[in-house]
N, C-alpha and C positions, 0 to 999 in steps of 0.2 A: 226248031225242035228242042223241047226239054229232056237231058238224059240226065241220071244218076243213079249211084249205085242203093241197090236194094239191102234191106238190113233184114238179115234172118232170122236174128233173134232179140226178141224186146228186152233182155237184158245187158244188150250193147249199149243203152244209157248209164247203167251204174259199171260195166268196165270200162268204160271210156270216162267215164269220172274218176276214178282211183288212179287210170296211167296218166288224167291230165294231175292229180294230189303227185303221184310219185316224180313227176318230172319235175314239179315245182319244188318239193325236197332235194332232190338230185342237184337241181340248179342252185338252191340256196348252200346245199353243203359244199357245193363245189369253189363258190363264192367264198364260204368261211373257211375253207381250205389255205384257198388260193389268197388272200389280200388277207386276211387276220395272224393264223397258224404260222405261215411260212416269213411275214414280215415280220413280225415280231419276234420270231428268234425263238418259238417254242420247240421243245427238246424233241429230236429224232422219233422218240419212240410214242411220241404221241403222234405222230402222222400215222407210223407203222402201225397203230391201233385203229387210226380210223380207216384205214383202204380196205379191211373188212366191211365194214357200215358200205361204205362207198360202194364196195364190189356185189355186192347184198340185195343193197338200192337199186342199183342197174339191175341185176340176174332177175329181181322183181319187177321191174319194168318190162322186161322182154315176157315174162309171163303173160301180164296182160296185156302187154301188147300182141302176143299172138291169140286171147281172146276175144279182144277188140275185132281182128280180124278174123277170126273166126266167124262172129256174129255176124260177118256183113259174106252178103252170095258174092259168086260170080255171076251174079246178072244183073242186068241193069233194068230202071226202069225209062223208058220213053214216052214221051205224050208230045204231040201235035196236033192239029188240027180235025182230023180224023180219025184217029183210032189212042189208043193206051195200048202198049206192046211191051211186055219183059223180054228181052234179049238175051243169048247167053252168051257163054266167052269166044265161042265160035261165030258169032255174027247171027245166030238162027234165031229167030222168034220165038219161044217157047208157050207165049199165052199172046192173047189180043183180043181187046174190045172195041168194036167200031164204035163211033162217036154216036152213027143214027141208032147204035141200041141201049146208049147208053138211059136208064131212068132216074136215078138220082147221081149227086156227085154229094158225098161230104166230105167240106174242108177245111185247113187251119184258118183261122180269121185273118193274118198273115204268115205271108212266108218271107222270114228273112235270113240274110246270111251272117253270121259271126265273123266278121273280117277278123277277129286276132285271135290273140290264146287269151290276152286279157277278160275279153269280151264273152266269150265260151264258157272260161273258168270263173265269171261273177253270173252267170245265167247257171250254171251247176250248182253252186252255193246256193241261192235261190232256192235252186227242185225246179227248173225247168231242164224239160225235155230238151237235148240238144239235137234230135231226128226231126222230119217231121212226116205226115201221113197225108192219102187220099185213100176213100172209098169209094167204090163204087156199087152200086146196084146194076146190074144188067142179067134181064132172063129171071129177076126174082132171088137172085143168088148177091150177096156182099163180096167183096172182094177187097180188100185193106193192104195198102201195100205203103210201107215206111222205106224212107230214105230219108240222105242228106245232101245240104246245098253245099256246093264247095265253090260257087262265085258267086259274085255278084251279077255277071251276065244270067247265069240262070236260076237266078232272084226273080229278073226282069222276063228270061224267057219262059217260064212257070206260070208267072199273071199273066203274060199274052194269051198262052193258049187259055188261061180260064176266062178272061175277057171273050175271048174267041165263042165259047159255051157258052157263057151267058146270054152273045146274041144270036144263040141258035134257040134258043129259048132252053136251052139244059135246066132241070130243077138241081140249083146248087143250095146246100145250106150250110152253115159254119156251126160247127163245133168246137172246143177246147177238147174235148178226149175223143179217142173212136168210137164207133158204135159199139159194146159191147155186150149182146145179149145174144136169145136164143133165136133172134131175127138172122144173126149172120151165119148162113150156112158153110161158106167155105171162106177160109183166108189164103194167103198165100206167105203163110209164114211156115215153112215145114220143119226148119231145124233147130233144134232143142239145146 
């Protein structure tokens, strides 16, 4: 079974880009802190000027870092063999679509996972997405639900279950963006 958590708001790519910029500042100035300023013998009060920068640095990290998380639910998404189910923090189901209603699936060409922060923060620079999405059609209605992958086991358990669809005869087809027009009637993205 594939689980991960659900992102609420499509603007958790560009906050999740700025806290991955501030920690790499954080980390460099702590760097030039530590091994330049203080071995060299630079005067007292050039430290005591920068621990404002420093203290600054952080307090804005923790900004977005609480927007980061903000953006993303307490609920996850699920997909197996049989259904697509968003779960919530209590364990309850909150939505599901069985497999046999399902009529289209669209999806990323791949899904893979960013093993580092290296990895993440050259795919940011770029302009790629670091989420990623399935749609679905079922009942005539779209239904768009973004997440992310945080292993590589469910890198691997993600194309199972879509191998799975493929040979049920599922119409899958691959896109690079979502559907976005007046075709999609509901998503499942509520918070702003």
């Amino acid at each position: 079974m594939f689980k991960a958590k659900l992102i609420a708001n499509p603007s958790f790519v560009f906050f999740r880009k700025h806290a991955q910029l501030l920690h790499f500042i954080a980390i460099t100035f702590n760097v030039t802190i530590i091994n330049v300023l203080l071995k060299e013998g630079i005067a007292y009060w050039v430290l005591i000027l920068a621990i404002p920068a420093y203290l600054i640095t952080f307090y804005a990290m923790y900004l977005i870092g609480r927007k980061v998380m903000n953006a993303m639910q307490d609920r996850r998404l699920e997909l197996d063999f049989n259904s697509i189910r968003i779960v919530n923090k209590g364990g309850v189901t909150d939505f599901e679509i069985a497999a046999s209603s399902i009529e289209t699936v669209n999806l990323q060409k791949e899904y893979k996972y960013a093993g580092s922060f290296g990895k993440e923060l050259l795919k940011q620079i770029r302009g790629d997405a670091n989420y990623h999405f399935i749609q679905v059609n079922s009942g005539g209605q779209w239904f768009t639900m973004r997440f992310m992958l945080d292993s590589l086991y469910m890198e691997y358990k993600i194309n199972e279950v879509i191998q799975y669809w493929i040979s049920l005869g599922i119409p899958i087809a691959y896109t690079k963006d979502p559907v976005n027009s007046s075709v999609v009637t509901s998503k499942l993205e509520v918070v702003k």
